[in-house]
N, C-alpha and C positions, 0 to 999 in steps of 0.2 A: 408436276415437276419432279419430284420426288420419285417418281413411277420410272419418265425419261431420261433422266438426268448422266443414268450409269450408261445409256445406252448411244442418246446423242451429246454432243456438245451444248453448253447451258444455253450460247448465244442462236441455237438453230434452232431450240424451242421455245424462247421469246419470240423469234421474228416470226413461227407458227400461227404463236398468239398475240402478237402486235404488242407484245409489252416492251418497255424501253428497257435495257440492262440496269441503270442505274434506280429505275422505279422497284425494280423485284428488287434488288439490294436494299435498297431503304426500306423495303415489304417487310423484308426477311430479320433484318435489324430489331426493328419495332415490334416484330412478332414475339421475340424472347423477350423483351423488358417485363409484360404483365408478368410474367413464370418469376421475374428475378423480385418483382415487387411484393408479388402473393405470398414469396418465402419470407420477406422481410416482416412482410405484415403478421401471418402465420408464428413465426417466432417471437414480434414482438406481443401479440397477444398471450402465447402461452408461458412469456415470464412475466407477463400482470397477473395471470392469476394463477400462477405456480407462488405469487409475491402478494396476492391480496388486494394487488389495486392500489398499493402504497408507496409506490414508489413514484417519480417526476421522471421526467422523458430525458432527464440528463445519466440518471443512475440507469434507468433501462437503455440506454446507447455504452454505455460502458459493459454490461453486462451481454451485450451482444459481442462487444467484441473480445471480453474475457472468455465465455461461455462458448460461443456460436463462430468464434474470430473473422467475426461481421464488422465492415469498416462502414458504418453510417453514420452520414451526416446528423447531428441532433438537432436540426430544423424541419429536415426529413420525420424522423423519429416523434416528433411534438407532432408535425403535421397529421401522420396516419392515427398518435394519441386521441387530439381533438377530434377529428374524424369520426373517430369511435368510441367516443367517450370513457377511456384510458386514462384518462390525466388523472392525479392523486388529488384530494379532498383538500382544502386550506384548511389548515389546522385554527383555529380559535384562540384570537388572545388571550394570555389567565390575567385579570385583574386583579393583585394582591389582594388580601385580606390582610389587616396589621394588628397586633395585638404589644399588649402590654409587657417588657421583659418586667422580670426578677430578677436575673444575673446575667450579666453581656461580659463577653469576653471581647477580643482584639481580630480584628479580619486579617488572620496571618495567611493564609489563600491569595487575598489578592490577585484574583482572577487569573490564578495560573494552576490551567485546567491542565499540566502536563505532569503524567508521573515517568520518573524511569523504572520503577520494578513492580509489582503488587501488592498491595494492600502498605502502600507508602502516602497516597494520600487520597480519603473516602469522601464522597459529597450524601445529606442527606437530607430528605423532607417527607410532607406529607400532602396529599392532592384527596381532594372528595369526589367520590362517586356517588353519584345521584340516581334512585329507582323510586319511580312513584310520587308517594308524599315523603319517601325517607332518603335518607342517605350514608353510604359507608366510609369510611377512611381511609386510604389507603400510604403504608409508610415504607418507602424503602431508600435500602442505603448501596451508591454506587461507587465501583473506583472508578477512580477517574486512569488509572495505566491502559487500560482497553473500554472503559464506560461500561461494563459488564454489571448487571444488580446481583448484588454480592449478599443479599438480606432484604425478607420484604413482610408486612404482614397488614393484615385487614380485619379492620373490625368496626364495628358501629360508635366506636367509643373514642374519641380522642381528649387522652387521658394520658398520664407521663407512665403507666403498665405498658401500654400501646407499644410507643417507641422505645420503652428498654425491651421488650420482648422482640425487636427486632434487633437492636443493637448486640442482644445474646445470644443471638444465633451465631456471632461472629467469634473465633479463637484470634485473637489480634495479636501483633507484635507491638514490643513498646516503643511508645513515643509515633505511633502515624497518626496523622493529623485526619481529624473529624471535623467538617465544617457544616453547617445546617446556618438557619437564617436564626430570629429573635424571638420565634412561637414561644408560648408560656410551658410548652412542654420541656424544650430545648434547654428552657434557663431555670428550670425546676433546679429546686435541691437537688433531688434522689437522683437526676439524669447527670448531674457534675458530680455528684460521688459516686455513680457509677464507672462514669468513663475516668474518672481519676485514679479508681480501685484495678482500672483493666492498662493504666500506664496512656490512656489517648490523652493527645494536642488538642484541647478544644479549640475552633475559629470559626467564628459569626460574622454575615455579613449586616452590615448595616441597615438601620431601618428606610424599609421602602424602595428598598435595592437590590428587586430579585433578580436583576444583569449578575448580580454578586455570586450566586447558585445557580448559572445558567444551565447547567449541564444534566441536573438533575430534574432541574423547569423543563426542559426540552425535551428528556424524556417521559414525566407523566403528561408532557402534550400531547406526546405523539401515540402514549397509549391511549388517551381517551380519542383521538381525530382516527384512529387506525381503528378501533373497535368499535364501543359507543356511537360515536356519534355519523358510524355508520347505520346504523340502524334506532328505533325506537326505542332507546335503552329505558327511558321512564315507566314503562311496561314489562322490563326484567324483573324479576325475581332474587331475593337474597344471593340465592346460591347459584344463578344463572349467571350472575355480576362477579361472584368469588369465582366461576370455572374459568370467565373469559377473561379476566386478568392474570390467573396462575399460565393458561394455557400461553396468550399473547408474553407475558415476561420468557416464558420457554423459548419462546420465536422468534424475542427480540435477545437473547443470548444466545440460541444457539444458529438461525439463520438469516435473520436479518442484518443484510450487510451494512455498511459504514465506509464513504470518502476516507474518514480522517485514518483510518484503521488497516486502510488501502485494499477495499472492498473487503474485506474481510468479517466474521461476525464475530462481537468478542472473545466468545472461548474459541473460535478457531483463531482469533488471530494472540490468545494468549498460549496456546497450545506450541503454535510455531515460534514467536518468540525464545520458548523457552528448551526450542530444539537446540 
């Protein structure tokens, strides 16, 4: 067809070849769909693993049409995911651990994860990472203006050194509110004369109410479902477990985007904020 098409008219080389008009049209139609789907597919594989594998098939349909200004359907999008085994990992419940205070302050937070400026109000905790027979600590402290980890540190020891050695990492302004949960670290002495000495709002959530600190729950979920518990981590090594958490916190500040942040990764969406 393609050969005659320029030469005779379309309808006088069907009736050659006893094809109906309306059948070549329909041919010709369905012929371009696979070409339109292959790109589809093609694209959305190469932002899974331009992304790690960590994203859900609604953030990969927004990215398509941010990125690719690809207008797909996200049932479409789930479909070729499961297809091909795309879909992101379920993250794992954390079941508290509760421990005994020493000093409780007042939940002046109150689950109001919104800041308007930076470093106005910080969330912070600490989550264990497991290799082997042992296990590490890991403590960091997030604002919650962009979710950005503003402060983090690791070590085998959780001990109230631990989290003041993250906490001074930070040059703070006076009076922004510090909220953490009711750990024995948390309600130490030394950790309320320190944040008292540097001018912080101490606020604790109540016991057994890690909803209280969701944001900072949510992200060492998402480090351990996004890393670890992609692979065999009880078979890491000390220093295998410290590269892939400093690396992963890098990825999750500086490319890992965020809904609420309107796709954005925190430092780029604090960066433009602050145009």
């Amino acid at each position: 067809m393609e050969e005659y098409k320029n030469v005779h008219p379309v309808s006088v080389i069907l009736d050659c070849f006893g094809v109906k008009r309306s059948t070549f049209y329909r041919w010709k139609a369905t012929s371009k769909k696979p070409k339109k789907i292959d790109e589809v597919v093609e694209k959305i594989e190469q932002l899974c693993m331009d992304n790690h594998f960590i994203y859900g098939y609604r953030t990969i349909t927004r990215l398509l049409k941010k990125i690719h200004g690809l207008v797909v359907n996200r049932k479409k999008v789930y479909r070729i995911m499961k297809e091909n085994n795309w879909l992101c990992r379920t993250r794992p419940k954390k079941v508290p651990t509760l421990g005994k205070p020493y000093y409780v302050t007042e939940n002046k937070l109150d689950r109001n994860f919104q800041a308007k400026k930076p470093f106005e109000k910080l969330v912070t905790d600490i989550t264990y990472l497991y290799f082997g027979n042992c296990r590490l600590y890991l403590s960091s402290i997030m604002d919650l203006y962009n979710r950005e980890i503003v402060a983090y540190s690791i070590s085998d020891c959780q001990d109230t050194d631990f989290v003041l050695d993250t906490l001074n990492q930070l040059n703070l302004p006076q009076g922004v509110l510090l909220h953490s949960d009711q750990g024995s670290v948390y309600t130490s002495k030394a950790y309320d004369q320190a944040c008292t000495e540097k001018g912080i709002t101490r606020s604790m959530s109540r016991k057994g109410a890690p909803a209280n600190n969701a944001c900072i729950e949510w992200f060492h979920s998402v480090l351990k479902s996004e890393t670890f518990y992609l692979h065999n981590w009880r078979n890491l090594t000390k220093d295998s477990i410290t590269d892939i958490v400093k690396n992963d916190i890098i990825f999750y500040n500086e490319t890992r985007i965020q809904r609420k942040l309107n796709d954005l990764s925190p430092i780029e969406y604090r960066k433009q904020s602050s145009k």
